[in-house]
SESEVO-303759 format. One record per residue: residue in three letters; z, y negated, x negated of N, C-alpha, C in turn. Coordinates in pm, whole numbers, plus 50000, padded with zeros to 5 digits. Layout:
% SESEVO-303759
ALAZYXZYXZYX
...
***
This chain:
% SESEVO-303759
UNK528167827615309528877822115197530257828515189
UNK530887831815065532057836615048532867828015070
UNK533937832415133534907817615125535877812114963
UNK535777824014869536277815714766534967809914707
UNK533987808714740532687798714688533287782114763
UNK532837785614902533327771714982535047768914925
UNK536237774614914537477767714844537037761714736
UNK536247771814649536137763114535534927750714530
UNK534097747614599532917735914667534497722214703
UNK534847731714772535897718814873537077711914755
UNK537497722114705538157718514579537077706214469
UNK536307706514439535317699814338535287687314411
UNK535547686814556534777671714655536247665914694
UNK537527672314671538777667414674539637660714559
UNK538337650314533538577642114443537657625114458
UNK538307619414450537667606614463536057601914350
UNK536257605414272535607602714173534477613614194
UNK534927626514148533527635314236532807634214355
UNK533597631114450533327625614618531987620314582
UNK532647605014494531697593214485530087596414386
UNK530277607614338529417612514221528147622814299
UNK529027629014417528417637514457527397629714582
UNK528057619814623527517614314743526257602814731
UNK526457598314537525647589714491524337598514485
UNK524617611314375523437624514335522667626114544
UNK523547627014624522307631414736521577621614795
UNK521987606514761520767596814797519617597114756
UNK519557601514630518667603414515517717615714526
UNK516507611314491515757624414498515987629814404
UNK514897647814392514767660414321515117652014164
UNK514787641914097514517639314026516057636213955
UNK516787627914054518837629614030518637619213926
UNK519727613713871520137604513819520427608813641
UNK520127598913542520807603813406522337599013407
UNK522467604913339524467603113311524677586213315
UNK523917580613245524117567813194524137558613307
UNK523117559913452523107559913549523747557713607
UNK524677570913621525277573113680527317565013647
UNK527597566113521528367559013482528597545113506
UNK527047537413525527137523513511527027517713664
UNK526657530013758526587526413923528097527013946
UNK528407539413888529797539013987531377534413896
UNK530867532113779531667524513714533017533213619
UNK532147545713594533287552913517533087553513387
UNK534257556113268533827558513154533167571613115
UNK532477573413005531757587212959532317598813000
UNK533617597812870534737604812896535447612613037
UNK535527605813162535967608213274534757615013324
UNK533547605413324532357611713399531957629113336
UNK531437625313226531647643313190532617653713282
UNK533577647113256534587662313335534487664213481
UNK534187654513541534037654313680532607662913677
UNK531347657013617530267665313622529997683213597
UNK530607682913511531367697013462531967701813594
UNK532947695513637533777702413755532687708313892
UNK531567697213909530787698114018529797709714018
UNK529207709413879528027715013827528967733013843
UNK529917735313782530567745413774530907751713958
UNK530787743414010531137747114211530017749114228
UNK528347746814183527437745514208526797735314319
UNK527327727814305527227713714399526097705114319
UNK526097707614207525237696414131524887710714000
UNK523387700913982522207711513878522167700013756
UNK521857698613636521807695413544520467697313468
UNK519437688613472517957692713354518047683513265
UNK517477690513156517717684713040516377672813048
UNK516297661612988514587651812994514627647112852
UNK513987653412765514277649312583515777646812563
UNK516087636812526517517631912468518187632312637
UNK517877630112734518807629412847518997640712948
UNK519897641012978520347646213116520477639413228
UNK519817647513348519477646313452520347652713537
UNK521227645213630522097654813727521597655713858
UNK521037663613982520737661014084521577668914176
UNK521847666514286522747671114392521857686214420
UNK522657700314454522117709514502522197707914679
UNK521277704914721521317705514892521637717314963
UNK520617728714881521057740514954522327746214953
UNK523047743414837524577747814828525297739914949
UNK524797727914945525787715614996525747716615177
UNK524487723115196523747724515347524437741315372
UNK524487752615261525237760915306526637759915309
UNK527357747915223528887746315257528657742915408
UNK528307734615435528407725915611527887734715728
UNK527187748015685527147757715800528247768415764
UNK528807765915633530327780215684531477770515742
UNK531397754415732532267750515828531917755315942
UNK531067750115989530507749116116530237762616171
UNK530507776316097530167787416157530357789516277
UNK531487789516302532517796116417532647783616530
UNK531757769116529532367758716585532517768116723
UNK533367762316814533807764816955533867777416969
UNK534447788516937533597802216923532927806516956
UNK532037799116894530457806916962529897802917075
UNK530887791217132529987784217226528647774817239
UNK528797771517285527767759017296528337741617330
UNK528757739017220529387727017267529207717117171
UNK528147714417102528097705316977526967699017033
***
């Protein structure tokens, strides 16, 4: 992973509201949540929720399918599973200690 990919991942999750958006989308299966969903679980307006989704979807943290009239947001794992191994690259250098 590049590291301005992971700044910009870490940037998108250094926010309360995305945090909570992003952490709701990975309970959820392949299938992810519609907007409406998602607004009325975690208690945000349209308005706010859009931009946060936008912000996530744009880090590639979160995928977007369209279902007739709705949208579907689901958490990307593999992005989210390759942010947590470029933390973890270097743990101990290279030791064995985890």
């Amino acid at each position: 992973m590049e590291t301005n990919l992971a700044v910009a991942q870490l940037a998108a999750l250094a926010q309360e509201n995305r945090l909570a958006i992003f952490r709701l989308l990975v309970q959820q299966d392949a299938a992810g949540l519609a907007v409406g969903q998602i607004a009325e679980t975690l208690g945000l307006a349209n308005a706010t929720l859009s931009f946060h989704l936008k912000t996530l979807t744009q880090a590639g943290l979160i995928e977007a399918r369209q279902d007739g009239r709705f949208i579907h947001y689901s958490a990307n794992h593999a992005a989210m599973h390759g942010l947590l191994g470029f933390l973890g690259e270097n743990c101990c250098g290279g030791k064995a200690c985890c």
